[in-house]
C-alpha positions as a LaTeX table, in Angstrom:
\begin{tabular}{lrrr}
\hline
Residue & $x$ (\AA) & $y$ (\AA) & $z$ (\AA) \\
\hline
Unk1 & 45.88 & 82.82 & 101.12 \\
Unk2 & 42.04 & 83.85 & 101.77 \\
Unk3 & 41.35 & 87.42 & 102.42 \\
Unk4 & 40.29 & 88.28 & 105.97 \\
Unk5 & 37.14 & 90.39 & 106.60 \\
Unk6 & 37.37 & 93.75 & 106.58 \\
Unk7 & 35.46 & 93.82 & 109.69 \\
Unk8 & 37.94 & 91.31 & 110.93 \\
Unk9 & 40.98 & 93.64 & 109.86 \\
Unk10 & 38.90 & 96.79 & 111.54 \\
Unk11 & 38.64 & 94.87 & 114.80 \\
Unk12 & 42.69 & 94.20 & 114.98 \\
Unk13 & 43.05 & 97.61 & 113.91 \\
Unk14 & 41.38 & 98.98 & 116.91 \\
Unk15 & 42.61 & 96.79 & 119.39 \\
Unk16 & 45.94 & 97.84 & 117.76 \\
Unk17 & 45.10 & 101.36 & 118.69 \\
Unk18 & 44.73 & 99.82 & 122.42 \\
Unk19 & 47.88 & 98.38 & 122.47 \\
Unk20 & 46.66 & 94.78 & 122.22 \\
Unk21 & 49.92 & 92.34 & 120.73 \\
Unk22 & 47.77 & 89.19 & 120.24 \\
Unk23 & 45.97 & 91.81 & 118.14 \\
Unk24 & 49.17 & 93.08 & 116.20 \\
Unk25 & 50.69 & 89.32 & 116.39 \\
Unk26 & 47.05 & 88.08 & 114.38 \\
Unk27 & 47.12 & 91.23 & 111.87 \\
Unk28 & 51.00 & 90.64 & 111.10 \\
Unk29 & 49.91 & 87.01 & 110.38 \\
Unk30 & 47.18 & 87.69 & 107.98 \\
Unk31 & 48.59 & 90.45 & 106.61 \\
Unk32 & 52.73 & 90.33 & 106.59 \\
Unk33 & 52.57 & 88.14 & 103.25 \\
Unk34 & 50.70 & 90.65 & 100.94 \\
Unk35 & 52.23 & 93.97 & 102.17 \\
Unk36 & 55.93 & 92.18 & 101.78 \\
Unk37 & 55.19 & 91.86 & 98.18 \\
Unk38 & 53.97 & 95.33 & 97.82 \\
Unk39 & 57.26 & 96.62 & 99.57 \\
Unk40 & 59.14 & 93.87 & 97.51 \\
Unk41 & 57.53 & 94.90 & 94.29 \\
Unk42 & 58.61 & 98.69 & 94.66 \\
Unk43 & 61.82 & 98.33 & 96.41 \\
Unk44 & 62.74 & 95.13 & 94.07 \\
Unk45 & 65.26 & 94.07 & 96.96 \\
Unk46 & 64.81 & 91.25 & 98.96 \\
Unk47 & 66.66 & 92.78 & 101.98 \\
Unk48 & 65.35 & 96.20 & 101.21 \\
Unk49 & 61.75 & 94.85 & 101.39 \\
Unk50 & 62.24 & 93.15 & 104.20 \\
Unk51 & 63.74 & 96.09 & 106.03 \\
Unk52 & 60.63 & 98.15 & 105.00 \\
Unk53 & 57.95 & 95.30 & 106.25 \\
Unk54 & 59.63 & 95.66 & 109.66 \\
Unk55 & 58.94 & 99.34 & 109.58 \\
Unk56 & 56.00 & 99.33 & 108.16 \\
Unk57 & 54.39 & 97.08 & 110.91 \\
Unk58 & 55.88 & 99.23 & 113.10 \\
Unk59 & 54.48 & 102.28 & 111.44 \\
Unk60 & 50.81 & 100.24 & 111.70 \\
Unk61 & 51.76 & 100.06 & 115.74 \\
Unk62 & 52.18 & 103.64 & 116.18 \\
Unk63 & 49.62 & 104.65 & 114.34 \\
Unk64 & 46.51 & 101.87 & 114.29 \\
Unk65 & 44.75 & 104.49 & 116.01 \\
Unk66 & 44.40 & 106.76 & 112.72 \\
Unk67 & 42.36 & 104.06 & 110.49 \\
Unk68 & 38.98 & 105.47 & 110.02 \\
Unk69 & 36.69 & 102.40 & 109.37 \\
Unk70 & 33.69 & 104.60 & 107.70 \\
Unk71 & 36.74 & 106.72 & 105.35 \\
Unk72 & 38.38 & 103.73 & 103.73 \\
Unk73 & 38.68 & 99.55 & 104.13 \\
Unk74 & 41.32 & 98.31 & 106.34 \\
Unk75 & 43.14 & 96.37 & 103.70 \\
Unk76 & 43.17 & 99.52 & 101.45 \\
Unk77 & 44.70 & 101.68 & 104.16 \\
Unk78 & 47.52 & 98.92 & 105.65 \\
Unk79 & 48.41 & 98.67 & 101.47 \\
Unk80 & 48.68 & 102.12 & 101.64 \\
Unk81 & 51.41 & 102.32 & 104.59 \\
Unk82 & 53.35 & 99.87 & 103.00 \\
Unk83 & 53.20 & 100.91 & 99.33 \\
Unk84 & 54.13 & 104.81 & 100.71 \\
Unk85 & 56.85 & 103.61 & 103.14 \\
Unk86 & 58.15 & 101.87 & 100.01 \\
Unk87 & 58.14 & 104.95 & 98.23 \\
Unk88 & 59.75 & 106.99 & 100.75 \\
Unk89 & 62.72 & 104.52 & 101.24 \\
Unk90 & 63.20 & 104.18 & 97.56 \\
Unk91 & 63.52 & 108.33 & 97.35 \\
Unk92 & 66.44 & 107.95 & 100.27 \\
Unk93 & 67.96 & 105.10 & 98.56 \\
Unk94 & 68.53 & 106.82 & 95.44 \\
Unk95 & 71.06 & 109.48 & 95.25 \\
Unk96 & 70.62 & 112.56 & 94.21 \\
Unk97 & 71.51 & 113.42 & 90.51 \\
Unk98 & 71.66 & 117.01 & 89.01 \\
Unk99 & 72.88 & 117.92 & 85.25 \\
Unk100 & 75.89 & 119.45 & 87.40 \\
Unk101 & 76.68 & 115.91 & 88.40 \\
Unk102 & 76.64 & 114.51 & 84.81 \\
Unk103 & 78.32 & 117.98 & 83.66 \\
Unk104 & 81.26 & 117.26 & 86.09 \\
Unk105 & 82.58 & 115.20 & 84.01 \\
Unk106 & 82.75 & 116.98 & 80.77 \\
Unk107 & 84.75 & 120.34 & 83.12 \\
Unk108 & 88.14 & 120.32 & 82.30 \\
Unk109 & 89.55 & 119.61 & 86.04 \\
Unk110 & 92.47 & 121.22 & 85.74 \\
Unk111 & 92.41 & 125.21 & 86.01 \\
Unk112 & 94.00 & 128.10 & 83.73 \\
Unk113 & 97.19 & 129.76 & 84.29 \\
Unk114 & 95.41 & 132.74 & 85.72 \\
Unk115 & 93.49 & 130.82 & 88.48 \\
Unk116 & 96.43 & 129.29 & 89.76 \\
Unk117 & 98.51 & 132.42 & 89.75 \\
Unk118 & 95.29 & 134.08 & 92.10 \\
Unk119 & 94.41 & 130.77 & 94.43 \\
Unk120 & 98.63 & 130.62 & 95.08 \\
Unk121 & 98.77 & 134.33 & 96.09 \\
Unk122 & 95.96 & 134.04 & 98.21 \\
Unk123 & 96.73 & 130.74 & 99.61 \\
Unk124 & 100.09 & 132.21 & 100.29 \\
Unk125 & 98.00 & 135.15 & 101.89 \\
Unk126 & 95.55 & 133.26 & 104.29 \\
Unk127 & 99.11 & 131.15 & 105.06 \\
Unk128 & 100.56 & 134.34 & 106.10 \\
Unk129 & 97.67 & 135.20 & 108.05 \\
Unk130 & 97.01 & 132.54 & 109.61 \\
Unk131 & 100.20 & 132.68 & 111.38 \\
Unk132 & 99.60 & 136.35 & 112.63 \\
Unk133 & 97.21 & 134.51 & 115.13 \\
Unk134 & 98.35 & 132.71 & 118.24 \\
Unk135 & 99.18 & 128.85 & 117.27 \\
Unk136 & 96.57 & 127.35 & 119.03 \\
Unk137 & 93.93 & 129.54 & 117.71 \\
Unk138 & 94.82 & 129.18 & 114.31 \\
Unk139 & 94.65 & 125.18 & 114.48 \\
Unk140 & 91.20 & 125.61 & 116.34 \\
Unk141 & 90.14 & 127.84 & 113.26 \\
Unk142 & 91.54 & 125.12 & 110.34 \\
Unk143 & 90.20 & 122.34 & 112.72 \\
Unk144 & 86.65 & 123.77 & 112.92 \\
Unk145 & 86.35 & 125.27 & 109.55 \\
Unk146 & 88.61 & 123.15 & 107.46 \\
Unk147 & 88.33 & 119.63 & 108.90 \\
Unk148 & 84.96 & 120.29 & 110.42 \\
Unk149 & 85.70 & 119.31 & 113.79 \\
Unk150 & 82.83 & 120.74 & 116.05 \\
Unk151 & 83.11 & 122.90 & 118.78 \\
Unk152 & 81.94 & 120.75 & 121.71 \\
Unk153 & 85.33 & 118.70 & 120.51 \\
Unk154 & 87.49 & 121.20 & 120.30 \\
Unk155 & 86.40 & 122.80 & 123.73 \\
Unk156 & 87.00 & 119.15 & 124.78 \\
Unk157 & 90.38 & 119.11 & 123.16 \\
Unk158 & 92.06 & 122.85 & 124.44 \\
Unk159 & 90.08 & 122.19 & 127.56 \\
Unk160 & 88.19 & 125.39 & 127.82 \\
Unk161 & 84.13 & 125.85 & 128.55 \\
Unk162 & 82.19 & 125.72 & 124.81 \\
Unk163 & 81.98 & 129.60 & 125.10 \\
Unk164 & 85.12 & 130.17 & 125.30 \\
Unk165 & 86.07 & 128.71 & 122.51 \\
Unk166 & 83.42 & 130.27 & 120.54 \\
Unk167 & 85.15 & 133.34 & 120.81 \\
Unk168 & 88.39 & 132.37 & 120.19 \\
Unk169 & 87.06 & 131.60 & 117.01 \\
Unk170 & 85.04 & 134.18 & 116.55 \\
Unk171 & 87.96 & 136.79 & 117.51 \\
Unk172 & 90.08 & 134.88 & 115.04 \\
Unk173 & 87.99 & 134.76 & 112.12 \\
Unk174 & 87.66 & 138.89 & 112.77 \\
Unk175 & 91.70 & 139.15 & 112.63 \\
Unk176 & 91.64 & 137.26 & 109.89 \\
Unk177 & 89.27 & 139.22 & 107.77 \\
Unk178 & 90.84 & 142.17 & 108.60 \\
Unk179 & 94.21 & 140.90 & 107.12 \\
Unk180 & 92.89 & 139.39 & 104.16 \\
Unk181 & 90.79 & 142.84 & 103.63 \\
Unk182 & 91.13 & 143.98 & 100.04 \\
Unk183 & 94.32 & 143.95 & 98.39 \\
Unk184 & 96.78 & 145.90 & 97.86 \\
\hline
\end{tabular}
């Protein structure tokens, strides 16, 4: 496929800027092939790189009007949208890994006789606690902090205003840290 001009690609580019789509429609056509295999080469997924292309031209869209002709050539900065979209989407595709992850698996999962001994007398603790409070409050406290529920759900839920139930919580998680206060 021939290269087009740079002055060529610096005249779609500004019309770009303008919003002109026989502009975009001629620069995806001359262009589309080589920054697909730039995403392709990076992302080394078909689908992946196709994904990318799509929001890479629409990054060019949105932001045609940020090419400076005199700084750089047109087919150096378009390579350079693709190739760092590329990038970026190949840093959220990979998950994270620490040495904790690969450590995890080496811990012995299981836990000594005296941690279970403490975690079953204060589970038993936070049990008996928990039912000091009024039944509904103490499912909107497990609900919130223990399934994550959020609060505009559980206002939705009890039926109360957001507020409201904002301080049932809060007032909750106060009687609650005054009966788990320090042992005796």
């Amino acid at each position: 496929m021939p290269e087009i001009p740079t002055e060529d690609l610096s005249n779609l580019l500004a019309r770009i800027a303008l919003r002109d789509r026989a502009a975009f429609r001629a620069l995806y056509d001359a262009t589309a092939p080589k920054l697909f295999a730039i995403c392709l080469r990076l992302l080394r997924d078909r689908r992946e790189a196709e994904d990318a292309l799509q929001e890479v031209f629409v990054k060019i869209w949105h932001r045609a009007d940020r090419f400076a002709s005199g700084v750089s050539r047109p087919s150096a900065w378009l390579n350079a949208v693709a190739r760092n979209h590329a990038i970026d989407r190949l840093r959220q595709i990979r998950a994270p890994h620490t040495d904790l992850d690969i450590a995890h698996g080496f811990a012995d999962p299981s836990s000594g006789p005296e941690a279970l001994a403490i975690n079953s007398d204060d589970g038993r603790r936070i049990d008996d606690c928990m039912g000091r409070l009024a039944p509904e409050r103490a499912e909107a406290i497990r609900l919130a902090y223990v399934e994550g529920e959020s609060y505009l759900d559980l206002s939705e839920r009890y039926q109360v205003p957001l507020n409201t139930l904002r301080t049932w919580l809060r007032r909750g998680l106060l009687q609650l840290r005054d009966c788990l206060g320090p042992a005796s």
